[in-house]
C-alpha positions as a Markdown table, in Angstrom:
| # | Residue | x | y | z |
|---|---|---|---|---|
| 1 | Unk | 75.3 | -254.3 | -5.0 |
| 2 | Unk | 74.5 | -250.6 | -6.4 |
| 3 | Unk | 71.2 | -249.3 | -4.6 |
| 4 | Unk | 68.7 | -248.4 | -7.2 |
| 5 | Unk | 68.2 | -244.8 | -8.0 |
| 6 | Unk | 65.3 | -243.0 | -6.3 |
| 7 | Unk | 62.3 | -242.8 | -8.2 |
| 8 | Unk | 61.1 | -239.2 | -8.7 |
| 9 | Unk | 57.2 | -239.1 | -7.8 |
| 10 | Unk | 54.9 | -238.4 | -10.2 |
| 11 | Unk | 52.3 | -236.5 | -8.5 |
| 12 | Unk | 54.8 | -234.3 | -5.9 |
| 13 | Unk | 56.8 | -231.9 | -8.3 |
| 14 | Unk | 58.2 | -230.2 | -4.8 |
| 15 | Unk | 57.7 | -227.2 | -6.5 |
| 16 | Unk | 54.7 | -226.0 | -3.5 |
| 17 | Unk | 57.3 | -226.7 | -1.1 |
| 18 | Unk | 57.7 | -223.0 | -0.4 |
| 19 | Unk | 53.9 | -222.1 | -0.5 |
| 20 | Unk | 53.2 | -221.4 | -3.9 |
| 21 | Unk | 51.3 | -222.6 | -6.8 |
| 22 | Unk | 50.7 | -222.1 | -10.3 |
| 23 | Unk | 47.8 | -221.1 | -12.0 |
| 24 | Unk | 45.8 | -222.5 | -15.4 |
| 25 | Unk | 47.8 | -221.0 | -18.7 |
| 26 | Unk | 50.9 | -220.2 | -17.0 |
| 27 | Unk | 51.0 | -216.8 | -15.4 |
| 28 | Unk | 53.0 | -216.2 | -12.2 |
| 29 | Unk | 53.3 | -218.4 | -9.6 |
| 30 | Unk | 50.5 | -217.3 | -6.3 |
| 31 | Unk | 50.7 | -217.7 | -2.9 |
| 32 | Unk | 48.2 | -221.0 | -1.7 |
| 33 | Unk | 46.5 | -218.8 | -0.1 |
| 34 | Unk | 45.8 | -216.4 | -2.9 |
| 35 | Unk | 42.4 | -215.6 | -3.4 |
| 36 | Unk | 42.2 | -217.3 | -6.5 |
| 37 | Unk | 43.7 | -220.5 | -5.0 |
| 38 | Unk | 41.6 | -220.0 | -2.0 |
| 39 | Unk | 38.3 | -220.2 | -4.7 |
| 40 | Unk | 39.2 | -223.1 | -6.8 |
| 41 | Unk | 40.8 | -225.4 | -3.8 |
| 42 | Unk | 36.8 | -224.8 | -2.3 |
| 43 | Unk | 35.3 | -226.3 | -5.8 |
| 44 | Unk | 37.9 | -228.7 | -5.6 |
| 45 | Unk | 35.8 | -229.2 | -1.9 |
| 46 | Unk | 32.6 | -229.4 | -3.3 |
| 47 | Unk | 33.8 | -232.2 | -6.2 |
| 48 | Unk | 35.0 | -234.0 | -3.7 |
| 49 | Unk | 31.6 | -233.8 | -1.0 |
| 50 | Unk | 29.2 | -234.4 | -4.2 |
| 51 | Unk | 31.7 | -237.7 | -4.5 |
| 52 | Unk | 30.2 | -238.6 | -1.3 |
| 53 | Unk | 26.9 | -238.3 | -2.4 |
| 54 | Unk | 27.1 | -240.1 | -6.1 |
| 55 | Unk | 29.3 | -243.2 | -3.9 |
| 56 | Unk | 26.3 | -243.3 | -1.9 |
| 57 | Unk | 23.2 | -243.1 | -4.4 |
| 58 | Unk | 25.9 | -245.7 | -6.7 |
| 59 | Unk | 25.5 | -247.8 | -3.2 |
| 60 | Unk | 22.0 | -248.1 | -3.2 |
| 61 | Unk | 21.7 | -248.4 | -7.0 |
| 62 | Unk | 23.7 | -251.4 | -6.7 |
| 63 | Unk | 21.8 | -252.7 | -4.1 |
| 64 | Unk | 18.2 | -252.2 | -5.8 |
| 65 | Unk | 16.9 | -249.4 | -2.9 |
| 66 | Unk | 17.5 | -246.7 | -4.7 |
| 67 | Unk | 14.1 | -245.1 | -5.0 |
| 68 | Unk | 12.6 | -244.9 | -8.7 |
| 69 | Unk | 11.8 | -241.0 | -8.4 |
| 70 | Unk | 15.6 | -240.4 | -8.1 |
| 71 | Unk | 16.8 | -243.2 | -10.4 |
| 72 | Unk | 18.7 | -240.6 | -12.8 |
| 73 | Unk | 20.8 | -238.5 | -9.0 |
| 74 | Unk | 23.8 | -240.9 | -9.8 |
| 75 | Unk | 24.6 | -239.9 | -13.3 |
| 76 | Unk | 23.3 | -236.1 | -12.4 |
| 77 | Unk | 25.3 | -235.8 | -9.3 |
| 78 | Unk | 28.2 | -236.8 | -11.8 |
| 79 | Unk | 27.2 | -234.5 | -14.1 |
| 80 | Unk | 27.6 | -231.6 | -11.8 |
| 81 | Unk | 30.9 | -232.9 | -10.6 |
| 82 | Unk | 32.4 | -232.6 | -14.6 |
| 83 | Unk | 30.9 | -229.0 | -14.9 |
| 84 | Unk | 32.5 | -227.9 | -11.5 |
| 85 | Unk | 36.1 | -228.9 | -12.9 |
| 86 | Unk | 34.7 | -226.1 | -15.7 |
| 87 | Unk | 33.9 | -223.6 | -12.8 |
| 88 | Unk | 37.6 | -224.6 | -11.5 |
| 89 | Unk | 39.5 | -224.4 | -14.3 |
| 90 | Unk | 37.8 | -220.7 | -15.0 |
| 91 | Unk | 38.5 | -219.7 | -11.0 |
| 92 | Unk | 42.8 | -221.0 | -11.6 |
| 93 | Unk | 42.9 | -218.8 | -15.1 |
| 94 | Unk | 45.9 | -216.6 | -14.6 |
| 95 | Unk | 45.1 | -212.6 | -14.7 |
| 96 | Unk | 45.9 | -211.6 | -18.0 |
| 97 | Unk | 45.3 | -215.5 | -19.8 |
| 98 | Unk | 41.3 | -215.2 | -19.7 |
| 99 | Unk | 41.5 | -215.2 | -23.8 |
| 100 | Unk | 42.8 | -218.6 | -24.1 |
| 101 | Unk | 39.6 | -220.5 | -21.7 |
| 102 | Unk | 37.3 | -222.1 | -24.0 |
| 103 | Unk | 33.6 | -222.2 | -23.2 |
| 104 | Unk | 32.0 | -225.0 | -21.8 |
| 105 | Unk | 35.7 | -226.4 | -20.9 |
| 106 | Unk | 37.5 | -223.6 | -18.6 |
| 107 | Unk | 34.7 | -221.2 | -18.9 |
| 108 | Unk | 31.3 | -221.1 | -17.6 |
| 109 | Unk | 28.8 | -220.4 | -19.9 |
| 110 | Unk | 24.9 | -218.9 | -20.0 |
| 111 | Unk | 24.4 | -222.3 | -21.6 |
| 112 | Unk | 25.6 | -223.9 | -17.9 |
| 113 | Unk | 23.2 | -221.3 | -16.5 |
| 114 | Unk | 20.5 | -222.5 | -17.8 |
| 115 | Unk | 21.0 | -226.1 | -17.4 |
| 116 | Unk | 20.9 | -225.5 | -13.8 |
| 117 | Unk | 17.6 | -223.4 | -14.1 |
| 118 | Unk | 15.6 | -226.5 | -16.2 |
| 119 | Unk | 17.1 | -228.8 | -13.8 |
| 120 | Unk | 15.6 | -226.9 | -11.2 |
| 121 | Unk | 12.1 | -226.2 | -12.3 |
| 122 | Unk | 12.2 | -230.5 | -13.0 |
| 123 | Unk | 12.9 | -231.3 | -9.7 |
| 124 | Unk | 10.7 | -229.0 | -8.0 |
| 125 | Unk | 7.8 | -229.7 | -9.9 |
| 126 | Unk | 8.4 | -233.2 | -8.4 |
| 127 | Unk | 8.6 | -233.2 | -4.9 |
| 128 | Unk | 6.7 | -231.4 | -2.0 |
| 129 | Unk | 8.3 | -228.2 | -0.3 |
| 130 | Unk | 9.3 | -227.3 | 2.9 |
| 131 | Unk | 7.4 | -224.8 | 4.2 |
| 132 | Unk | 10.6 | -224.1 | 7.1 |
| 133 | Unk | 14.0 | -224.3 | 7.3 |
| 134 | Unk | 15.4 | -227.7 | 7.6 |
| 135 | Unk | 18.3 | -229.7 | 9.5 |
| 136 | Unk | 19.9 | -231.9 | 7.3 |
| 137 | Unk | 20.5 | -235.4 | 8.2 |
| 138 | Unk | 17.3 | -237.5 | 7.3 |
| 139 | Unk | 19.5 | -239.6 | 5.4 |
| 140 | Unk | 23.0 | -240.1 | 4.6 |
| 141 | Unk | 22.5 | -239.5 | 0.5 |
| 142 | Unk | 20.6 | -236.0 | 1.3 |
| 143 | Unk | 23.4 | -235.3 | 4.0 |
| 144 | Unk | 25.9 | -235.7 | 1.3 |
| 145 | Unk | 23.9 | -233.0 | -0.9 |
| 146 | Unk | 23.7 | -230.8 | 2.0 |
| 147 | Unk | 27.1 | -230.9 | 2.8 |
| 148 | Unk | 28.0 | -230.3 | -1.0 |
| 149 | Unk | 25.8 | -227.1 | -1.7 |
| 150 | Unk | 27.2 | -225.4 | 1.7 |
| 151 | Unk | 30.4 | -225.6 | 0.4 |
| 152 | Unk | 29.4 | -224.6 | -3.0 |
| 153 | Unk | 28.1 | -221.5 | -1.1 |
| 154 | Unk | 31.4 | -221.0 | 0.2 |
| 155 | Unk | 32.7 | -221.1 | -3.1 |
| 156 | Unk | 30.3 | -218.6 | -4.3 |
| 157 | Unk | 31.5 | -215.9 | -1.4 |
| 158 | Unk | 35.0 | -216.7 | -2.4 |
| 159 | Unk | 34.0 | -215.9 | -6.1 |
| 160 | Unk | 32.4 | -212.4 | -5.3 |
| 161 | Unk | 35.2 | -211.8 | -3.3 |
| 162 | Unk | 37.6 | -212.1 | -6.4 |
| 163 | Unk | 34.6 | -210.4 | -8.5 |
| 164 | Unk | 34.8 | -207.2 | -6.1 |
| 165 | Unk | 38.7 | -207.3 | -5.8 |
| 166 | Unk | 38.0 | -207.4 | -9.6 |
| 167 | Unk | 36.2 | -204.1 | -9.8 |
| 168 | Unk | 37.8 | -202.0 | -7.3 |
| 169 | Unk | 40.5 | -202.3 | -9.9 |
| 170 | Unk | 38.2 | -201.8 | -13.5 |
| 171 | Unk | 34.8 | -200.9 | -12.5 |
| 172 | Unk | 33.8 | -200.3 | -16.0 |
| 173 | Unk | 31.9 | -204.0 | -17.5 |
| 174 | Unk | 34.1 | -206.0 | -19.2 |
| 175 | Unk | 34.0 | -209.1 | -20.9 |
| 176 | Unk | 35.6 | -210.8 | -18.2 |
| 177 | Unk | 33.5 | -209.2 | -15.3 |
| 178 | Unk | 30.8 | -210.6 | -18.1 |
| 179 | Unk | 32.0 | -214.2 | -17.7 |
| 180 | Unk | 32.4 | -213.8 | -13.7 |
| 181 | Unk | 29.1 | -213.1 | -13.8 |
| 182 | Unk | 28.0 | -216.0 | -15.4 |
| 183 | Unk | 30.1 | -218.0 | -13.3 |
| 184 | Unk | 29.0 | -216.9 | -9.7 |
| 185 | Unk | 25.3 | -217.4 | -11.3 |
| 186 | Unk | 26.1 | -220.9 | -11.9 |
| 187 | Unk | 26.9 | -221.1 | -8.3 |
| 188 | Unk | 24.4 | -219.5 | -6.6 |
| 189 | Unk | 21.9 | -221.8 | -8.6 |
| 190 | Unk | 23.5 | -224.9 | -8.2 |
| 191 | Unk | 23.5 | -224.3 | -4.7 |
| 192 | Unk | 20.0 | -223.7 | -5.1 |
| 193 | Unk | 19.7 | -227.2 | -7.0 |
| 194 | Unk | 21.2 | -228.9 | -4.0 |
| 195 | Unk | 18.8 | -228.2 | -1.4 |
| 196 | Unk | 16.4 | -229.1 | -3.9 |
| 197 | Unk | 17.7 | -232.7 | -4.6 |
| 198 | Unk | 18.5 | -232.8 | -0.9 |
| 199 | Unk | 14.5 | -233.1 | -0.5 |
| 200 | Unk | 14.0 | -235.2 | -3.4 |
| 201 | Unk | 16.5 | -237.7 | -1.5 |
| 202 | Unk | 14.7 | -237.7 | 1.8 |
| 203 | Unk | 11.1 | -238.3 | 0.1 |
| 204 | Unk | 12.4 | -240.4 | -2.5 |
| 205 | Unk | 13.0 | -242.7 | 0.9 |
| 206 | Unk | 10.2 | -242.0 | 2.4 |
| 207 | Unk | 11.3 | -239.7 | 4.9 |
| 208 | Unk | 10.3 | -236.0 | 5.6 |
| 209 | Unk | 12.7 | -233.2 | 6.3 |
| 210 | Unk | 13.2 | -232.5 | 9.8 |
| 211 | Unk | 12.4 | -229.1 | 10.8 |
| 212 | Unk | 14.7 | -226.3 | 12.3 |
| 213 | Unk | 11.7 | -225.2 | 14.6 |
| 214 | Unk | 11.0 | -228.4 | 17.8 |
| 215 | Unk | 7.4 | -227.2 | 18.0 |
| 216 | Unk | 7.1 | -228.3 | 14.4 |
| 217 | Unk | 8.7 | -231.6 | 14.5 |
């Protein structure tokens, strides 16, 4: 009896066997460790902790505790996931290929900007505010979000890092340095938003946010 042929996998191509990737709208292949790579594998990160965070509000949802105040995080928290794979998409353009993104699909946009900034403005008008820093932990949903916006920080310093690699190269504005503007914004102020949910989390449950100081607590 023949043995059957070998099924070629669909998800391993082979082709990053020797430490290289390609990027969004062809291009040249990049090292993994190319800055670009390095940028978009961290929002890939951040997708992927914000997961964590929609599995467990979708948990308590199921379950009928998830707090009334914070009814809408599930659908939010996905939300934010979609527009990353946006912030992505823009962060794996090839040099050179930045014409053929579309906004709102492979581009971040003032639009996306904004979002973030009414978002923000909602939830704070709805919860109390630390008057300290915080430790996360108070519970695991506003763990989740914690973890999320510090690597969505770390995203953001990878961004500014391609943004002044960017300039030491053109430093006159372009419509590109334009749209890396707009996407580090997005960024910085959904790392902002983070924190913020964080909060609304713990006292959607509840619980207060334990301070960094021990005289405080």
């Amino acid at each position: 009896m023949e043995p059957k042929p070998k099924r070629a996998s669909v998800v391993s191509t082979k082709r990053g066997d020797d430490g290289t990737t390609g990027l969004l709208f062809g291009g040249e292949r990049v090292f993994k460790d190319d800055l670009r790579t390095e940028a978009y594998g961290t929002i890939d990160e951040a997708v992927a902790a914000l997961g964590l965070a929609r599995a467990e509000a979708d948990l308590k949802d199921l379950s009928g505790t998830l707090p009334r105040t914070i009814a809408r995080l599930p659908d939010l928290i996905l939300r934010l996931q979609r527009e990353l794979f946006v912030v992505g998409a823009e962060l794996a353009t090839a040099p050179g290929r930045e014409e053929r993104q579309r906004p709102d699909e492979t581009r971040v946009t003032a639009r996306m900007v904004a979002g973030l900034d009414a978002m923000l403005l909602e939830t704070e008008a709805a919860i109390e505010m630390p008057r300290e820093f915080v430790v996360p932990g108070e519970t695991r949903l506003s763990a989740a979000l914690e973890l999320s916006r510090t690597i969505v920080r770390r995203a953001e310093r990878r961004a500014v890092t391609i943004r002044r690699a960017d300039a030491l190269e053109n430093s006159e504005p372009t419509a590109e340095s334009a749209a890396a503007d707009q996407l580090i914004s997005y960024l910085n102020r959904l790392a902002d938003l983070l924190w913020i949910l964080a909060r609304a989390a713990e006292q959607g449950e509840a619980r207060a946010a334990t301070p960094s100081n021990p005289g405080k607590a």
